[in-house]
N, C-alpha and C positions, 0 to 999 in steps of 0.2 A: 504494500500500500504506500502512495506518495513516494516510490522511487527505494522503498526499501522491503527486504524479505518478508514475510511472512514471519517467520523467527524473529528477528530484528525488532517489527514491530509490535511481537507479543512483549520482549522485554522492554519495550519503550514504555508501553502503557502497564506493565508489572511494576517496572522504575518508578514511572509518574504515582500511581496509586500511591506503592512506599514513603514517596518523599509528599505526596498532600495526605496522607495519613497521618503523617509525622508533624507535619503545620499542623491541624485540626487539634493532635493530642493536647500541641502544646496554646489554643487558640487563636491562631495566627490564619491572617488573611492576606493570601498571597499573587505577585503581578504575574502575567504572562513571561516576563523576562526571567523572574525568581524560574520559573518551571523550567522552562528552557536550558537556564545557567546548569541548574539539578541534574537536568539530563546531561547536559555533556562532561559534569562531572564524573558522572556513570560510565563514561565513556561513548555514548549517543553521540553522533553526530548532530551540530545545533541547527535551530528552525532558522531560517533566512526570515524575518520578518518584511521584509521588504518586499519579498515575493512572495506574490497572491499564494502561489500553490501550497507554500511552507507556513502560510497561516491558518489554510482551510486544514493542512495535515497537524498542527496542535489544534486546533477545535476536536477534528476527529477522534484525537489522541485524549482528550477529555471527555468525550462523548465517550468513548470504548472503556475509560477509566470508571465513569455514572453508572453504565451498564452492570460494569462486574460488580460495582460493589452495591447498587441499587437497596434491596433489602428490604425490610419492613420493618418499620414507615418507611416509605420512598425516601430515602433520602441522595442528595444528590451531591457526589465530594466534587463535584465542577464549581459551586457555587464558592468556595473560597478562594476561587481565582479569580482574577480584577485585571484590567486597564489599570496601569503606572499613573495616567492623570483623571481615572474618574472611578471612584469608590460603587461601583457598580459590576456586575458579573458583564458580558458579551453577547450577543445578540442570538447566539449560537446556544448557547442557555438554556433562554426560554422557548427557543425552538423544539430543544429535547423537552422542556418540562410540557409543550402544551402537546408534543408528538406521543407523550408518556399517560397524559391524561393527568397531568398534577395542576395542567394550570389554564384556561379556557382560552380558547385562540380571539375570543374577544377581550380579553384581558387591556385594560388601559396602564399606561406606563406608571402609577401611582399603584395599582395590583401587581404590578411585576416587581417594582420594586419594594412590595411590603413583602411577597411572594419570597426574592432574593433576600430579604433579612430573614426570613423565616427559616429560609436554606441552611443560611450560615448557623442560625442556632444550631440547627437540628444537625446538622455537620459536628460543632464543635462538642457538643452534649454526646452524638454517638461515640468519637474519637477521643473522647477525654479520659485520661487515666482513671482510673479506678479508685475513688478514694479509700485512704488508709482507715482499716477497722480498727477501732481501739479495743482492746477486749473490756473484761471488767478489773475495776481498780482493786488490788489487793484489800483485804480488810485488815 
């Protein structure tokens, strides 16, 4: 897909999950660039954002990432990735959310974007450490 194996691109999107897992645990909301950087630290070859083709191929790579780890509640680990200059998820989004049935294709930009903070909760809350059990206090 997008110029690379089959193999290639199952670890791209194994990668990605990993490293936005890893955000989520720790509550963090992260740019297109942060993803990318991740990948090539991986050893991935990085997306050309320049070129149209290399942007539709990280949408997809986020799409393929939603999918796996989907679950119930739907939740969607796309949604803690952002544009560098606008605190908002990418168009490509809510395309899956309304393609999924999570979000009505009449949806107004005021729904999307409550829709996208609701994401990011329910992201951060799945992927969040586990808090520590205290047992009981000695007597």
């Amino acid at each position: 897909m997008y110029g690379r194996s089959d193999d290639e691109w199952d670890r791209t999107v194994d990668d990605a999950i990993e490293f936005l897992a890893g955000q989520a645990r720790l509550g963090r909301v992260v740019t297109y660039s942060d993803l990318n950087s991740a990948l090539a630290r991986r050893g991935h070859v990085p997306f050309d954002f320049e070129n149209e083709a290399d942007r539709a191929a990280v949408g997809a790579v986020l799409g393929d990432a939603t999918l796996r780890t989907l679950g119930d509640p739907k939740t969607m680990l796309s949604a803690i990735v952002v544009y560098i200059d606008r605190n908002n998820a990418g168009p490509g989004f809510y395309k899956l959310a309304i393609d999924l049935g999570l979000l009505p294709n009449t949806a107004t930009t005021d729904d999307k974007l409550a829709f996208w903070s609701t994401q990011v909760r329910a992201v951060h809350e799945r992927y969040a450490r586990p808090r520590r059990q205290r047992g009981p206090r000695p007597a």
